[in-house]
C-alpha positions as a printed NumPy array, in Angstrom:
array([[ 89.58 ,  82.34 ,  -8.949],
       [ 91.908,  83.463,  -6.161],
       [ 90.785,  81.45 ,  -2.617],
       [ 90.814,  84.833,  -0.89 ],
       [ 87.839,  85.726,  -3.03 ],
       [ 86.028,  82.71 ,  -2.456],
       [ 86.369,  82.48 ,   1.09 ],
       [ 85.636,  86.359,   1.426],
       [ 82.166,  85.748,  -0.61 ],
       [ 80.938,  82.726,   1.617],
       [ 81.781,  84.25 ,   4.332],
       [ 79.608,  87.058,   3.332],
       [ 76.919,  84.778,   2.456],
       [ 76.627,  83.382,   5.764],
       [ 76.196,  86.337,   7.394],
       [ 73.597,  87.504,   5.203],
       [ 71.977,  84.118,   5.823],
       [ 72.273,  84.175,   9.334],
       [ 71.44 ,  87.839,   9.496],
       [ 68.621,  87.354,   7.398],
       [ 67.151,  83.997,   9.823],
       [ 68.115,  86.337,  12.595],
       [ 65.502,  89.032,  11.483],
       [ 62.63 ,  86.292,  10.438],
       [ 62.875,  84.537,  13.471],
       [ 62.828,  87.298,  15.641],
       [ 59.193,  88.204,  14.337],
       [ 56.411,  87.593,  16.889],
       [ 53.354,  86.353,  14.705],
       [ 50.04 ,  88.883,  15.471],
       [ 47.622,  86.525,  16.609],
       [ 50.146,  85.653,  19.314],
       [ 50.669,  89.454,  20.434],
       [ 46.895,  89.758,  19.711],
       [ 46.277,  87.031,  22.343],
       [ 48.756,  87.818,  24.888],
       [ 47.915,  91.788,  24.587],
       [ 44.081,  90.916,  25.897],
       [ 45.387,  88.856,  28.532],
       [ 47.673,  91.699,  29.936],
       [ 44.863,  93.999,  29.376],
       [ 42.692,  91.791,  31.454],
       [ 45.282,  91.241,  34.012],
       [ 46.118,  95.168,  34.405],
       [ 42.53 ,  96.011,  35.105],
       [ 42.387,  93.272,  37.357],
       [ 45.039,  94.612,  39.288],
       [ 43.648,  98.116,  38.843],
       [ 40.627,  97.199,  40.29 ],
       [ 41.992,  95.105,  43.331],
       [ 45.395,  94.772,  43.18 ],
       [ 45.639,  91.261,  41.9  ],
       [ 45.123,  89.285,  39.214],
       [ 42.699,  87.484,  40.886],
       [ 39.304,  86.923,  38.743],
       [ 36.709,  89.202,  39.95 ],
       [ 32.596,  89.014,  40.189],
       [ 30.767,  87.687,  37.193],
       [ 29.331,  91.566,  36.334],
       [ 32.661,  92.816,  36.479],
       [ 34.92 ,  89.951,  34.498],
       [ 32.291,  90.537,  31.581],
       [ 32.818,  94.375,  31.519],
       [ 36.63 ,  93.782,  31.633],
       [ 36.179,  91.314,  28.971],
       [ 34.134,  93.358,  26.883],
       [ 36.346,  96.154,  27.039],
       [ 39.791,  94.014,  26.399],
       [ 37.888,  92.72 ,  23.417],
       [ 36.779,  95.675,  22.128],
       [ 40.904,  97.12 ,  22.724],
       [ 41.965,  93.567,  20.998],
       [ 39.49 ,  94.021,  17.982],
       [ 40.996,  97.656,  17.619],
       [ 44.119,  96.68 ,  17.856],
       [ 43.736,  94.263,  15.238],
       [ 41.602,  96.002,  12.831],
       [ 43.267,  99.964,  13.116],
       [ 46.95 ,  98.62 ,  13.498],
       [ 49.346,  97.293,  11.157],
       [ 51.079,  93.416,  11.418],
       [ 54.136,  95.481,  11.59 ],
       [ 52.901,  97.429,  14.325],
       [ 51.458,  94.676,  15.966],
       [ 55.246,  93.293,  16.364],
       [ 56.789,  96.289,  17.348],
       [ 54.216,  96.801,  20.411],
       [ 54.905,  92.568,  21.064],
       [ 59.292,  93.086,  20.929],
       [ 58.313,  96.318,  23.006],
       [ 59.468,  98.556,  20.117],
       [ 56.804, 101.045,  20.718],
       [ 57.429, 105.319,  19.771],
       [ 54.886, 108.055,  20.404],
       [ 52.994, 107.697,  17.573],
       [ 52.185, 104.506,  18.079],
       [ 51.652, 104.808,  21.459],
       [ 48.759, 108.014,  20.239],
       [ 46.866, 105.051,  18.107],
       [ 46.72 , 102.91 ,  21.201],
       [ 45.783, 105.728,  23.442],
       [ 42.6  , 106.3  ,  20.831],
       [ 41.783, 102.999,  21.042],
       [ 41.506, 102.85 ,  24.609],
       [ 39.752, 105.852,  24.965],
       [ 36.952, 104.579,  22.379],
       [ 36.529, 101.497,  24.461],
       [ 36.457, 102.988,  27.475],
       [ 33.554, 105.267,  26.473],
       [ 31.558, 102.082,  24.455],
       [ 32.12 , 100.206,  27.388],
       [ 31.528, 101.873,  30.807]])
């Protein structure tokens, strides 16, 4: 075997190694996005509401929660995983972004 050969194969190895950890690692798990995506959705209509983040009156926090539920359950159940990780990385394109708007829009009508 000529050395060139060999060295031009690991070398080629490694980056498909390190490519490949690269791409696996990068991954943010769903449950995580799932978690953080009803705490920014709680936070938002916080601030909507009043302009901070601030926790609000009792009648209030459980409509907000019931509604960032009801987003987080959609979310969950109507979207895929890989979906799921593109809206966590913030790799989002308009069709995506036409299944969330749905999903809001059903909440926001269950849960005035």
């Amino acid at each position: 075997m000529n050395l060139k050969h060999v060295l031009l194969g690991a070398a080629l190895l490694a980056i498909l190694l390190l490519g490949g950890l690269w791409l696996f690692l990068r991954q943010v798990p769903p449950s995580e996005t799932l978690d953080s995506f009803q705490n920014t959705c709680i936070e938002g209509q916080r601030r909507g509401i009043s302009g901070d983040t601030r926790p609000l009156d009792e009648l209030t926090e459980a409509r907000l929660l019931a509604f960032c539920d009801c987003v987080a359950r959609g979310v969950g159940s109507r979207l895929s995983r890989q979906d799921i990780a593109a809206i966590g990385l913030d790799q989002g394109n308009p069709a995506l972004d036409a299944r969330l708007d749905a999903i809001f829009v059903s909440c926001a009508r269950s849960n005035p």
